[in-house]
N, C-alpha and C positions, 0 to 999 in steps of 0.2 A: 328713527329706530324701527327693527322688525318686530313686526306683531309677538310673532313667539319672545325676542328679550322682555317685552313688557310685561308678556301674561305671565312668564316664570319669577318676576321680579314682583310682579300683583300675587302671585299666589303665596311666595315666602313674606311678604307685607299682612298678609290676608291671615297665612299662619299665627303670625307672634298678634293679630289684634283678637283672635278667637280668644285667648290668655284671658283677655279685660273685658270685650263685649258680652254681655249675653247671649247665649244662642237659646230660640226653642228648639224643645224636644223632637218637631219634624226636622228640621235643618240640620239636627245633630246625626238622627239617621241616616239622610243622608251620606252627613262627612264618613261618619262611621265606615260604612259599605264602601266607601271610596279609599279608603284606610285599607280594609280588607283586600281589597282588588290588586289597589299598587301595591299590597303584599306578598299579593301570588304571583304579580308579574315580574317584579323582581328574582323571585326566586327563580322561577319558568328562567328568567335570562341569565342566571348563573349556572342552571345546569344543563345549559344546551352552549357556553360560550367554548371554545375552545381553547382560549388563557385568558390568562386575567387582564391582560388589556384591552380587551374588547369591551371588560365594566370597568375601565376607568375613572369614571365619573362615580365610582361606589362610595370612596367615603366621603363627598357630599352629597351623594343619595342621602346616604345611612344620615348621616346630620338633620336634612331635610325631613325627612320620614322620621325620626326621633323626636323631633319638636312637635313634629304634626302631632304625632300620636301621643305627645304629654299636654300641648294643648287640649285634645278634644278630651283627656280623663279628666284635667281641672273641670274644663266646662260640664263634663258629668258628674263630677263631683255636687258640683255647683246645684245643678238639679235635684240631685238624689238626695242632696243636705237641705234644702230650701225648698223643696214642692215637694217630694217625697217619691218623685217620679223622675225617672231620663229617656224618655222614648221606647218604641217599640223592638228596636233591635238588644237592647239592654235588657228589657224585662223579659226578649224569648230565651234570651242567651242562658239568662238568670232561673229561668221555672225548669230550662231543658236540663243543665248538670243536677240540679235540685227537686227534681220530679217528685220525690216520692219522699224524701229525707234531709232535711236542710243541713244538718251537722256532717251527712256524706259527702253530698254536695259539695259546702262548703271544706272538707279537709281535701278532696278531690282537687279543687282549684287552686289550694294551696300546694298540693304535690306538684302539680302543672309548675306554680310558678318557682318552685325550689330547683326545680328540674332545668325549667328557663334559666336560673341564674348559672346554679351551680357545673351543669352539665356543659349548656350550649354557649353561653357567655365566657363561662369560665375559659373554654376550651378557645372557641375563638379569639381570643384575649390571647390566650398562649404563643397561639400559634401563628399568630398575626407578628407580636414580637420577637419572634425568630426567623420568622421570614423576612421582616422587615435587618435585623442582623446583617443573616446571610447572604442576603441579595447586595447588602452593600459592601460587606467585603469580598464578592466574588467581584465584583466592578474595573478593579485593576487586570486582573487576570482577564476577562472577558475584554476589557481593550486592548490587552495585548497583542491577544490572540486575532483580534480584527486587523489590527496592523501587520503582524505577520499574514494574513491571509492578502492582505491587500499591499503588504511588497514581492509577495512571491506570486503576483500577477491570480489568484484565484476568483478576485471580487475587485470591480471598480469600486471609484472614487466615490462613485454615488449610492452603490449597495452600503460600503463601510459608512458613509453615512446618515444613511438609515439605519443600521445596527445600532451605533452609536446612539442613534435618535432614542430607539428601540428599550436599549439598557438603560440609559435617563428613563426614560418613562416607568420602565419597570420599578427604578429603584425608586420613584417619588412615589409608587401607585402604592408598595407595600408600606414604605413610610409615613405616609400618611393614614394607610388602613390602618396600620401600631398606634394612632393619636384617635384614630376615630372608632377604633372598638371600646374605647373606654365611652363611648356614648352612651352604645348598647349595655354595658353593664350599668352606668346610674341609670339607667331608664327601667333596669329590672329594679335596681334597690328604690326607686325611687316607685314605682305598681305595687312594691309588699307596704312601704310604708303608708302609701295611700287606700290601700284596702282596709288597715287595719283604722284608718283616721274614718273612713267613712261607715266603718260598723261599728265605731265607737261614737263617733259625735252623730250617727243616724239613730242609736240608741238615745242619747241624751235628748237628741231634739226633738224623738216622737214621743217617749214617753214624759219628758218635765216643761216640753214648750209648747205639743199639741197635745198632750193628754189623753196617749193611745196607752193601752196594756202591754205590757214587756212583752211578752208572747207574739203578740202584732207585729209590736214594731222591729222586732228580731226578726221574725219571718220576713217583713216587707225590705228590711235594708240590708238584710244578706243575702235576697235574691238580689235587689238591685246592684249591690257591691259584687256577688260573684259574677253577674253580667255584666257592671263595667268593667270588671279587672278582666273577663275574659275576652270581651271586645279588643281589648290595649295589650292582654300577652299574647294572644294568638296573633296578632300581627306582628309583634315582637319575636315571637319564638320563630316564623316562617322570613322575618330581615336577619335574627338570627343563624338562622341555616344559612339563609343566602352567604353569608359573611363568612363562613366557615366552609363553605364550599370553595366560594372563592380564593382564599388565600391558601387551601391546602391543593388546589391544582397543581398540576405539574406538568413538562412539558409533554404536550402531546396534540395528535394529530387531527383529532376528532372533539367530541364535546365528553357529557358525563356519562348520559345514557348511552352511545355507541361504544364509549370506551371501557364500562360494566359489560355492557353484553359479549362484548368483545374477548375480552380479558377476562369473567369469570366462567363463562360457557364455552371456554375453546376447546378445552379436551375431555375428549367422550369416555378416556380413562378413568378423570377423576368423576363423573356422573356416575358412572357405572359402582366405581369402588362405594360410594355416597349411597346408592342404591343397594346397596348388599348387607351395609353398617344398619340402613333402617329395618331390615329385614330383622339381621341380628338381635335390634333394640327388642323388636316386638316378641321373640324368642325367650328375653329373658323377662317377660312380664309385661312391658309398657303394653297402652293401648294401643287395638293392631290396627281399624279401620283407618287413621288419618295417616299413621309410619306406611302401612300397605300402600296408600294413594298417593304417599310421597313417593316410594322406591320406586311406583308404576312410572308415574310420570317422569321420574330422575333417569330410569332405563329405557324408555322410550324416546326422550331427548337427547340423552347418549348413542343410544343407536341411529338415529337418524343421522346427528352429528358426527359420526363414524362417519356414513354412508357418504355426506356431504363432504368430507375431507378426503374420500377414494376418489370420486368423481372429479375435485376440484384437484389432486393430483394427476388423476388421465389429461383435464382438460389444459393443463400448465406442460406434460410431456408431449401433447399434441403442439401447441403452441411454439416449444422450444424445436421440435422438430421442423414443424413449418418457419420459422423464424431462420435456422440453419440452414433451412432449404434456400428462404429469400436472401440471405447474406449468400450465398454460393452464387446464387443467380447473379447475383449484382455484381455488373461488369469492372469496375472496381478493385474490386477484392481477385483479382487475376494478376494487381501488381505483384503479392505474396507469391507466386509464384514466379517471378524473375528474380528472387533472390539467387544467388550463386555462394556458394559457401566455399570460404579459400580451400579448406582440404575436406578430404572427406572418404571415410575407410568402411565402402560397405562390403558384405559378406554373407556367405548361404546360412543356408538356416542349421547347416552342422556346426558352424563356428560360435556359432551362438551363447552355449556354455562357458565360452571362451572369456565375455562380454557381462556373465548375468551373473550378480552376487550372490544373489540366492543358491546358484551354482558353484559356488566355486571360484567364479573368474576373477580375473585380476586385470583384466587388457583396460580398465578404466584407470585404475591405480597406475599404472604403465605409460598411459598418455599423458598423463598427468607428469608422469618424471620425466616422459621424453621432453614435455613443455620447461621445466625445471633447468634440465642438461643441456638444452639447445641455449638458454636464455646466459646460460653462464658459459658455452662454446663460441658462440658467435655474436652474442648480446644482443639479438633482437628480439622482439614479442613475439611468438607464435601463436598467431590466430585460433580459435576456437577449433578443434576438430571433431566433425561430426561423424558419432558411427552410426550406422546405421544395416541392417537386415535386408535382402534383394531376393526374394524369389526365384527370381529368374535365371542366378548364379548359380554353379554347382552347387553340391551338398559345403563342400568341403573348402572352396575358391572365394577369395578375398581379392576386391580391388580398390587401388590409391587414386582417387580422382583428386587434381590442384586446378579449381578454377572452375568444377563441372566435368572437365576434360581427363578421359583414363591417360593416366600415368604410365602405370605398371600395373602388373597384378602377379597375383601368386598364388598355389595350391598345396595345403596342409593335408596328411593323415593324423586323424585326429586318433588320440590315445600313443602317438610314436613318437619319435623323438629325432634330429636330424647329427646323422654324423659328418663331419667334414674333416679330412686330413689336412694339417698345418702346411704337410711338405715333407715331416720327418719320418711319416711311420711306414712300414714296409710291410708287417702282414696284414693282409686283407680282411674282412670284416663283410659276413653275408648280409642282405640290406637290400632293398628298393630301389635303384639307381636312380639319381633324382638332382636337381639343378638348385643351388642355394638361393633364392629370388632378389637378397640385398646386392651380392655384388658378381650372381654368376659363377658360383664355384661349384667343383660338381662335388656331390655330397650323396648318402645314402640316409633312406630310414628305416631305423630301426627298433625293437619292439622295448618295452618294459629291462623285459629280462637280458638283454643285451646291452644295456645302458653302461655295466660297470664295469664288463669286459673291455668294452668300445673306451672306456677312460681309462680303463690302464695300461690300452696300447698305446696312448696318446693321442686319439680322437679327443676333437670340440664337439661335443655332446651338448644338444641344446633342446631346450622345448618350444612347443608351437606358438605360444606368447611371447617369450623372447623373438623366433622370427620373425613373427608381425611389426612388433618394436623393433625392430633392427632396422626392417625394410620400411616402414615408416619415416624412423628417423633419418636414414640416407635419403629417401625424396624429399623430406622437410629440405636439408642440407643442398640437395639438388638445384631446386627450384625455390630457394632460400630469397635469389634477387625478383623474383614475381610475387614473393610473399609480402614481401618489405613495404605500404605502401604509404601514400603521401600522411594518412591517419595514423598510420604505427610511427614514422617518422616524427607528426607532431607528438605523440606521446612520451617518446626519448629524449626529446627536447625538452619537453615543460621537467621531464624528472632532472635533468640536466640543468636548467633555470632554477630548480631549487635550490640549490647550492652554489651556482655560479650563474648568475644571473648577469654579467656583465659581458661572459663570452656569448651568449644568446643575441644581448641587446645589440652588440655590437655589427653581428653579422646579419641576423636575420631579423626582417627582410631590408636591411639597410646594403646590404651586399649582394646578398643570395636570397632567393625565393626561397621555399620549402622545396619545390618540385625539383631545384638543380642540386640540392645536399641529399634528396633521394635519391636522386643518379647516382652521386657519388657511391653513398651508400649502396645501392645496389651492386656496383662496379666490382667493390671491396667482395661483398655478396659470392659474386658470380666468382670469383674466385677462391671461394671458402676460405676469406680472411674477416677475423674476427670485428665486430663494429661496439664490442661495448667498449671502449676505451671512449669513450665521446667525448671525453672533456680535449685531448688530445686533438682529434678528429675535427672538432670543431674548430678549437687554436689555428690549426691548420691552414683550415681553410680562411677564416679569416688573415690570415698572413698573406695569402695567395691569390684570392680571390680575386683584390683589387687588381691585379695583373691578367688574367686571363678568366674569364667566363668558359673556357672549354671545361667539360665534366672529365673529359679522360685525361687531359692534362692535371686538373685536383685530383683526379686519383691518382695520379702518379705522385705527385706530393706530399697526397695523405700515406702512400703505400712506405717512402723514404720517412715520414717520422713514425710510422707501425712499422719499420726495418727491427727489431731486434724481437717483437714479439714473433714478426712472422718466419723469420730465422728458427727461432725458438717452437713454431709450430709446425715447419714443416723440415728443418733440419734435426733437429732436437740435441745431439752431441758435436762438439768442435771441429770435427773433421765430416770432410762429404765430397763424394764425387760427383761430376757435374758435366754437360756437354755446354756444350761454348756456341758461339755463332761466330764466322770467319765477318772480320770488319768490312771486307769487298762487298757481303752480303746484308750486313747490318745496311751499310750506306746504298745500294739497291731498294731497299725494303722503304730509307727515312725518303729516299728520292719518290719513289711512286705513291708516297703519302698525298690523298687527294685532301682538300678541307675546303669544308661547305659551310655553311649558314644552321646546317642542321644537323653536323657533327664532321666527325677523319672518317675516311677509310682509306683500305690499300685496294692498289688497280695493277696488280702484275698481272702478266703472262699468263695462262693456267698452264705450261707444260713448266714453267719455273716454283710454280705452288707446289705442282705435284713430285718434282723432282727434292724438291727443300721436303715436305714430305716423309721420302721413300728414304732419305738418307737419315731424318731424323729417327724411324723407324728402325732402322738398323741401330743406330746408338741406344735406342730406347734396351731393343731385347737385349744386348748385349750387360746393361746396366740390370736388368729383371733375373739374368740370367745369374748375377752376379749377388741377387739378394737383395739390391741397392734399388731405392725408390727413385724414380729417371726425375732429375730437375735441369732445367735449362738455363744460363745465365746469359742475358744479353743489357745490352747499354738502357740505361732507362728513357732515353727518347723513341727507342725500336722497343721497347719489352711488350707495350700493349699492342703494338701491331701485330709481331712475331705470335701473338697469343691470341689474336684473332683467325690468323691462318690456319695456326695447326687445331683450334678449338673444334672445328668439324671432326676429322681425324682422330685424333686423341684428347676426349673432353677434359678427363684425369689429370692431363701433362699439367708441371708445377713450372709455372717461366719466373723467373727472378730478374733484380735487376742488381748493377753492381753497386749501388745506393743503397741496396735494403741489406747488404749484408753485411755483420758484425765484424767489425775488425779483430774481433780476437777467433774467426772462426778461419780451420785450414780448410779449403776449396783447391782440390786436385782438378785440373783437366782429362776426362778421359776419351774425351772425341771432339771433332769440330766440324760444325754443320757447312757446307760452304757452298756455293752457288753451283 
């Protein structure tokens, strides 16, 4: 065995024989002073621990230390009943409270030990019992919450097991302090009871058994009695504190005294207000010299303490500066800067009000719908859009960057308003001549007060937010199939997997990657045909897939079962005139269909491109000319080729196939495209 289990096992053995043996009056002094010491050191280690697990071992301290100190009273007892003496630390203890007056004295010590019971025992008693409570039904919720920390990956396996360890400990430390403060209190009831046995049988014994004078032996055994009871409470009242220091901790980060100086000296406000109040006191009478010497010292600690919290703000704004500065340095932190944001609408510093609530504007509320209206047009997410302020723009000029890269741009008069004729109206209207930026129309602007003229000739009068929104939302639509990407696509899918989770499983990725249903998707896209119909969309391609892995062949697939929407979207009523493709040319077109590994293309001629073309072009105007929106109908094996050719040329052009058109709709012939 190690020396130390022995000695601590010799010295609670050593404890409980002091009980029965005799001790002389030097040996007792000794214990006594030894008593004292580990009294003070206990305490010292309660108010400098930082939680109560660091005194662990407290409530068999406090057991240990309780015996000790009801041992050495018997054995003083013992003396002060039977010799009429117990050593020299008893008897100073005894003349020191009783200097001049023993009946002082003596109620003196008695306050001491009322105070011990009632106050310090009392309290720690309380308060140990409801720590001890609450600690153990907070138990469940504190495991929970370590298990949640430790499946959402915040804390290992072996941190959560030391919390755990951690809360056991706690909850036995206070539980056991609730059994072991009931020590400290018989050990007070058990000091009054023995004070009063040793001034009462010290009376009987000096006066009827040695034959001293009541007077004597009153003086002699109630100096000895209040110097043994003071010897045994003052170590009592100082394990006392400890104990109630202890169990009223709370969580924190430091000890007692740093957490006091801390927490009661932080703010040089309330010194200051504290110092102003003493003043007041002395004003309406109190005595001035110690309030005066209080307020000094209250307002000189607050001011310093000001002074220290200016400095220690410069030195935290220096810090965060230099800290800013080394996260800039750090090469690093340069990846933030290859972010590319899908779109993006910056603008001069005139447009601005345009953008700012506080102003007026509305262009945030407005992206916000164009995101709403595109999601319910063409059913895809629109990416975040960022606005943003450019210097370097005019006052007035706004531009649509998709990708980093300008798009378009455009230039407002700000406070005017843009007029644009339909087509029908004939008298003129004075105005700015000026180009409408969404689709090229030529348009004028004009002021306020001409707004309602300009609407009752039938001018489209619009405001400068609406323009931005307009032209916005047409390059959204534009570059709709660069938007669409393999991330927005997973997210159409899991909302699709919500509810149909079997057309999901089925195709992807058992069929199809993600990457070749984004093609699709875009295809669709690139043709401003609508993609929320997905349950559809997906059916589809599942049906098809296992046949062919071409992207443009499933879109042609996907295009014939969205046949009646897109009818309905780009014809809108039952009748429509239409140009044709001559079948000499159709078969032409499917002949020079080249297919690779990495997709079709066509490989004609360029004097037979440009002549298909120039003839297409004549039907177009003719059908423009006519009011009528130019669509093309060709065979659906030629439709995506035929729409690749003219796609340079005329981006607009609407090419159909005879697959996507609804059988109950009339389709006139009014021209044919031919080789």
């Amino acid at each position: 065995m190690k020396l130390g289990d022995i000695s601590v096992a010799a010295i609670i053995v050593a404890i409980v024989l002091i009980i029965i043996i005799p001790i002389p009056h030097q040996l007792l002094d000794i214990l006594l002073a030894i008593n004292i010491s580990v009294s003070l050191l206990i305490l010292l280690n309660s108010v400098y621990a930082k939680d109560a697990l660091q005194m662990s071992i407290f409530p068999s301290l406090l057991l240990i230390t309780t015996i000790y100190r009801l041992s050495l009273n018997i054995s003083a007892t013992k003396l002060v009943l039977g010799q009429g003496e117990a050593g020299s630390v008893i008897n100073a203890f005894g003349r020191f409270v009783t200097a001049d007056n023993i009946v002082v004295g003596f109620i003196i010590y008695l306050i001491i030990m009322i105070v011990q019971f009632l106050v310090i025992t009392k309290g720690s008693e309380r308060v140990s019992e409801v720590a001890a409570r609450f600690t153990l039904d907070a138990m469940p919720g504190k495991q929970m919450a370590i298990d949640a920390d430790l499946n959402s990956g915040l804390i290992s396996e072996e941190e959560a097991k030391e919390r755990r360890k951690n809360i056991q400990r706690e909850a036995d430390f206070y539980g056991a302090m609730d059994g072991a403060s009931k020590f400290v209190k018989g050990d007070a009831i058990a000091g009054i009871i023995i004070t009063f046995i040793n001034v009462i049988g010290g009376l009987i014994i000096g006066v009827l058994m040695r034959g001293e004078e009541l007077t004597q032996a009153f003086n002699d055994y109630t100096i000895l009695t209040v110097g043994d009871g003071l010897v045994s409470q003052i170590p009592a009242l100082l394990i006392s504190t400890a104990t109630g220091i202890i169990v009223t901790r709370a969580a924190s980060d430091s000890n007692l005294s740093q957490g006091l100086i801390r927490q009661i000296f932080q703010n040089p406000k309330v010194m200051m207000i504290t110092a102003v109040v003493c003043v007041l006191l002395v004003m309406f009478g109190l005595p001035t010299l110690p309030f005066v010497i209080i307020a000094a010292i209250l307002a000189v600690v607050g001011f310093r303490l000001q002074r220290e919290i200016k400095l220690q703000q410069k030195e935290e704004e220096v810090k965060v500066q230099e800290t800013e500065v080394e996260e800039i340095r750090k090469p690093e932190n340069v990846v933030s800067l290859l972010q590319v944001d899908p779109i993006e609408l910056e603008f001069g510093y005139g447009i601005i009000p345009l953008a700012d609530v506080n102003q007026g504007g509305d262009l945030l509320d407005r992206v916000v719908m164009i995101r709403r209206q595109l999601a319910l047009e063409l059913g895809m997410i629109v990416p975040m859009i960022r606005l943003r302020d450019n210097i370097q723009l005019n006052s007035n000029e706004y531009v649509i960057r998709v990708k980093g890269v300008e798009v378009s741009k455009g230039e407002l008069m700000f406070d005017h308003f843009l007029a644009m004729n339909p087509g029908g109206v004939e008298q003129e209207i004075d105005g700015e001549p000026t180009t409408e930026p969404a689709f090229g129309l030529p348009a004028k602007w004009i002021t306020d007060n001409q707004r309602e003229r300009a609407e009752m000739l039938g001018y489209t009068v619009v405001d400068p937010p609406s323009i931005i929104a307009t032209h916005l939302t047409e390059i959204i639509k534009r570059y709709a199939h660069e938007l669409l990407g393999r991330q927005e696509v997973q997210t159409l899918i899991d909302n699709v997997k919500i509810n149909y989770p079997a057309i999901v499983e089925e195709l992807i990725p058992k069929v199809l990657n993600l990457g070749e249903v984004q093609k699709v998707l875009a295809n669709l896209l690139r043709e401003n045909v609508s993609i929320r119909d997905m349950v559809t969309i997906l059916e589809t391609l599942a049906d098809y897939a296992p046949l062919t892995h071409d992207t443009d062949m499933l879109t042609e697939y996907v295009r014939q079962a969205l046949g009646r929407a897109i009818c309905k979207r780009f014809i809108g009523n039952n009748r429509s005139s239409v140009i044709t493709i001559d079948p000499q040319l159709e078969q032409r077109i499917a002949d020079s269909v080249q297919r690779t590994e990495f997709g079709s293309f066509v490989s004609l001629e360029p004097n037979i491109t440009q002549g298909i073309i120039n003839k297409l072009y004549e039907h177009v105007q003719n059908l423009a000319s006519m009011g009528q929106q130019p669509i093309v109908i060709a065979s659906p094996g030629v439709r995506p080729y035929f729409k690749k050719i003219t796609e340079q040329a005329l981006p607009e052009l609407i090419v159909l196939s005879y697959n996507e058109l609804d059988p109950n709709l009339e389709v006139q012939s009014i021209g044919m495209i031919s080789a």
